[in-house]
N, C-alpha and C positions, 0 to 999 in steps of 0.2 A: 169289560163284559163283551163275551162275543156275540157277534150278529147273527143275526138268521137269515142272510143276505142270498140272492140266485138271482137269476136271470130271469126276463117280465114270459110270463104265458101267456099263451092265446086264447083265446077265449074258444077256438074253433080248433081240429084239429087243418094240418094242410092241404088233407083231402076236403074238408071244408063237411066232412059226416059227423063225426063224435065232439060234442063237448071236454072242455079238458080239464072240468072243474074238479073234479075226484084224485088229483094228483096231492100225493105228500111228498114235504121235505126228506131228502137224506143226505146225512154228511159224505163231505165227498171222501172224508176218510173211511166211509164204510163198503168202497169201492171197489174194487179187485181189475187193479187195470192190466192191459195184456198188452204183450211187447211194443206193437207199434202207437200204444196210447205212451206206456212210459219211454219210448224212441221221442214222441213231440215234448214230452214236458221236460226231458233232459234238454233238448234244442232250445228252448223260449224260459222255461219257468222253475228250472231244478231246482233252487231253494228253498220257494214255496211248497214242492211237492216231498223235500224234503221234511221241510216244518209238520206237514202236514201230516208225516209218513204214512204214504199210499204205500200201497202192496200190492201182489201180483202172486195169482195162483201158480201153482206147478203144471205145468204144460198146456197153457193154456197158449190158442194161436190167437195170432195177430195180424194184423196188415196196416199197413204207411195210412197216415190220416189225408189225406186226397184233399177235399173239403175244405180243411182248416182255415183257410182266408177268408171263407165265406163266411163260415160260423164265428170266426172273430168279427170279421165286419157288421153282421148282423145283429151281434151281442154289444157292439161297439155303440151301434146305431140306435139300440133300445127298442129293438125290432123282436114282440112278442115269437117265440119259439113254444114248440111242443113239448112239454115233460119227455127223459128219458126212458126207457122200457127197461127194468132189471128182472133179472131174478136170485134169490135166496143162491149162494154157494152154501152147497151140502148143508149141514147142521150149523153152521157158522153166523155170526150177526155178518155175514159179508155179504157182496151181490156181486154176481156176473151179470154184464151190459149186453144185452139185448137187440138194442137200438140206443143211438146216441153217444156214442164216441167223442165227435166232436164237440159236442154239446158240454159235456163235462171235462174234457181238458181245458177248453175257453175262459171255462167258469174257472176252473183254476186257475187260470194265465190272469184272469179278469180278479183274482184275489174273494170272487164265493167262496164260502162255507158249505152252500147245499146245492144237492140240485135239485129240481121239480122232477117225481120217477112216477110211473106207475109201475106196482109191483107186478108180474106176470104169474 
């Protein structure tokens, strides 16, 4: 049976103003990653995100994930993170990322299922 597994949240956001309780699960297969998210999981984690089959819009930009040490280490470290920011792609059950890039590659590297989102 699969898990309902993600990374721990904060109870605070990092600006230390909003609450982060109102966040829901999503799978990360309902994802829509853009070139420089599937540039890192080819690098580190391609099987799983193959397993997983992540997908990626049509001309959707990207850029190199910068970050990613950090956000691995912090996920490592069990060091509560802020839910990701999505939004709905067009009429689709998909979501375009927001905020949180690195948040949810990690979690894929790190073998989640979900991530914590607030929908936009």
């Amino acid at each position: 049976m699969e898990q309902n597994n993600s990374y721990t949240v904060a109870d605070i956001n990092e600006i230390g103003q909003n609450q982060n309780m109102d966040f829901i699960l999503i799978e990360i297969n309902k994802i829509l990653f853009d070139p420089g998210m599937k540039k890192k999981v080819k690098e580190i984690c391609n099987m799983r995100g193959f397993e997983l089959g992540i997908k990626s819009a049509q001309n959707m930009e990207g850029f190199d994930l910068n970050k990613f040490d950090v956000v691995y280490k912090n996920i490592n470290d069990n060091m509560p993170l802020d839910p990701v920011i999505i939004k709905q792609y067009k009429q689709t059950k998909y979501y375009t990322v927001i905020q949180g890039r690195h948040r949810i590659v990690a979690s894929l590297y790190y073998g989640y299922n979900y991530v914590p989102a607030f929908i936009q």
